[in-house]
N, C-alpha and C positions, 0 to 999 in steps of 0.2 A: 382745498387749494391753499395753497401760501401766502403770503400777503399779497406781494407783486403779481403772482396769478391773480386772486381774488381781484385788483386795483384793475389789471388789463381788461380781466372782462367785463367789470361794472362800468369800463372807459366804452367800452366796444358799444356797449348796449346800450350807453346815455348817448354815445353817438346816434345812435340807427333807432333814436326815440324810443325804445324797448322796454316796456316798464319792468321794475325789478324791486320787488319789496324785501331787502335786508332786512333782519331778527339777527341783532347778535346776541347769542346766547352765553346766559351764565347759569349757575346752578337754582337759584332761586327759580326762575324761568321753568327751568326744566323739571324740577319736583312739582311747578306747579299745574305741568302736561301732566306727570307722573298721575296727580291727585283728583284731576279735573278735565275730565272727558272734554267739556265746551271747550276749556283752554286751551289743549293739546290740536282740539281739530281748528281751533285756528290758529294754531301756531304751524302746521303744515301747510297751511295756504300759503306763507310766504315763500318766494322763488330762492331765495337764499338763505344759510343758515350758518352764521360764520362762528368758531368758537371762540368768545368772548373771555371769558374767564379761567384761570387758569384751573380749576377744576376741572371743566370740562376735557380740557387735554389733558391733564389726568386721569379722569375719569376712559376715555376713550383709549389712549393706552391700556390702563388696564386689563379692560377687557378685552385686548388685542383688536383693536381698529382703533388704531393712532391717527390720528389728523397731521400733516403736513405742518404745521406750527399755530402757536395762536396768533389770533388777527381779531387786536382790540376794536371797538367801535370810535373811541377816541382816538387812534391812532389813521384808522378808515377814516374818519372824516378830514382829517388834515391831509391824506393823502388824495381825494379824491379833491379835495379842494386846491389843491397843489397841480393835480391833473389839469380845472377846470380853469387856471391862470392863460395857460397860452392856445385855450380853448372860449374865450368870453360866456362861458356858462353865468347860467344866473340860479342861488340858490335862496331858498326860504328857512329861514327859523320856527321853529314854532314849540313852545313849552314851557317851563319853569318858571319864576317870579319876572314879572314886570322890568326889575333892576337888572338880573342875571342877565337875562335876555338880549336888556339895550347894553348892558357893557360887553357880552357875548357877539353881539354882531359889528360894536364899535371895532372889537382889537380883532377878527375875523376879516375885515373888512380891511383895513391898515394890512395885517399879514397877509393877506392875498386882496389887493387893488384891482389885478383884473377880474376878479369873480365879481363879479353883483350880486350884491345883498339886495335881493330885490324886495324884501316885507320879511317881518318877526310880529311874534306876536304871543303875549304869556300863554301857559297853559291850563288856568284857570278859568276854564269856563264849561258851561253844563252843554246834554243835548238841546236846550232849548236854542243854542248859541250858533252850532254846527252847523247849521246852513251860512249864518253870515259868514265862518271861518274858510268854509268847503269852497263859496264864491270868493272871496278874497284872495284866497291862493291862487283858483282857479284863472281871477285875471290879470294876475303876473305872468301866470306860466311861467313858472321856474323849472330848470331841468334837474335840481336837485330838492328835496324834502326835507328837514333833518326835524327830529320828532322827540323831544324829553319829557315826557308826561309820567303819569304815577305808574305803578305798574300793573295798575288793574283796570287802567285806561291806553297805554298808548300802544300796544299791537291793535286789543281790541278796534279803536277806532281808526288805527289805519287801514284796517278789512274791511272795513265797515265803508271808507271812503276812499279807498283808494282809487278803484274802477273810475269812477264820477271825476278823482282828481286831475289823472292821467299824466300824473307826473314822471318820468323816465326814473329816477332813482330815489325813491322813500323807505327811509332809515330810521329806525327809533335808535337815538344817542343815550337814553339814559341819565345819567349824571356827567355827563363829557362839559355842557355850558357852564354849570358850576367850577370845573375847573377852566376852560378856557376866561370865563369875565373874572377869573378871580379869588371866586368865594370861597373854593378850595384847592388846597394843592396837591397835585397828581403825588402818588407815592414815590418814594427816593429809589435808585434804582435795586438797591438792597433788597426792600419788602416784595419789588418784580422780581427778581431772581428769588427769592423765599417762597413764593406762591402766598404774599402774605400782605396783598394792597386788599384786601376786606378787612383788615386788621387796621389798616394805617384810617383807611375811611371812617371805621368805627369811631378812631379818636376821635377825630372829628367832627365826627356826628354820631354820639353817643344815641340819640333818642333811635336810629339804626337797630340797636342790640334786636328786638322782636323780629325782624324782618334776615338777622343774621342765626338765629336758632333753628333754621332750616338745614343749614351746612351740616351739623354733623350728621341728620338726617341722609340727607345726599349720600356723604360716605357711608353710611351704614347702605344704604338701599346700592350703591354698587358694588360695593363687596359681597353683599348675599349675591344679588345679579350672577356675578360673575361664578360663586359658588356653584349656584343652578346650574350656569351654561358646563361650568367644565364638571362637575359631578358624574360620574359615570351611570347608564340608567341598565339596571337591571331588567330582561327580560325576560318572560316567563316559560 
């Protein structure tokens, strides 16, 4: 779907209380279904799967099943938050440092006034934690989720808890709070048109570089892909 598709229907279904677990996908994500049986089979339990990065819509071109455009997770949240203005939704934070967090939900909060910021809350803390967290949400009831945890925790334990949470729309955002409070700056429109905001991030956040030596991986694993699928197969 397109943005505004994707926007209408994730509107449709927080109306009619519908839960809907967003995963937007980028490449790391996906080499790491690629690599990781557990990973991958809970990366299919989410109801949506929007492509995050622009790899991915490269990637899917490629091998001829294009995606309708990308639909960032930062972009998704601003617009669903934008939805939820003249809808009195009420949305929860939950992720990242303490600091990020409370200045994330200050200017959140200021930029859309009708939404309620009904509770945040860092993403630091262990399973011994997770029931206090899972009750706390729970008695806001928020209709929205927004989720920035590490990436080896925050699908995971939105599977894990989302059933119990019963939130209508639960989103891992990623690194989206970091730019929204502040602490970094979204890429200039430049490096979005280059296919080239893992680059700008990088600077960034140099300590990054480990978790971005996945990437050429990717491109190598869709290029063979792709080899496979159109290679002609001899029969005997």
């Amino acid at each position: 779907m397109s943005m505004d598709e994707t926007v209408n229907y994730l509107t449709e279904a927080i109306e009619k209380r519908q839960q809907t677990h967003v995963i937007t996908a980028n490449p790391i994500m996906i080499m790491s279904a690629v690599e990781d049986a557990n990973y991958s089979a809970m990366i299919k339990q989410a109801d949506l799967i929007v492509p995050d990065g622009a790899g991915v819509v490269w990637a899917a071109k490629h091998v001829g099943h294009p995606v309708a455009e990308r639909v960032t997770g930062f972009d998704l949240l601003h617009r669903l938050l934008a939805q939820g203005e003249s809808r009195k939704w009420k949305a929860y934070l939950l992720g990242t440092s303490q600091e990020v967090i409370e200045a994330a939900a200050e200017k959140l909060q200021l930029q859309y006034p009708q939404v309620r910021i009904v509770g945040y809350r860092n993403g630091f803390f262990g399973p011994e934690q997770d029931e206090e967290v899972v009750e706390a949400i729970m008695h806001v009831a928020p209709d929205m989720l927004f989720v920035a945890r590490g990436a080896d925790t925050q699908e995971p334990w939105i599977v894990k808890f989302k059933q119990r949470l019963g939130v209508p729309l639960i989103m891992g955002v990623g690194g989206s709070f970091d730019v929204v409070s502040g602490k970094l700056k979204r890429a200039p429109m430049i490096y979005q048109k280059l296919r080239m905001e893992w680059f700008y991030r990088l600077l960034q956040e140099p300590k990054r570089y480990k978790r971005m030596l996945v990437l050429p991986k990717f491109v190598v694993r869709v290029l063979r892909d792709k080899e496979n699928v159109t290679k002609p197969r001899h029969t005997p």
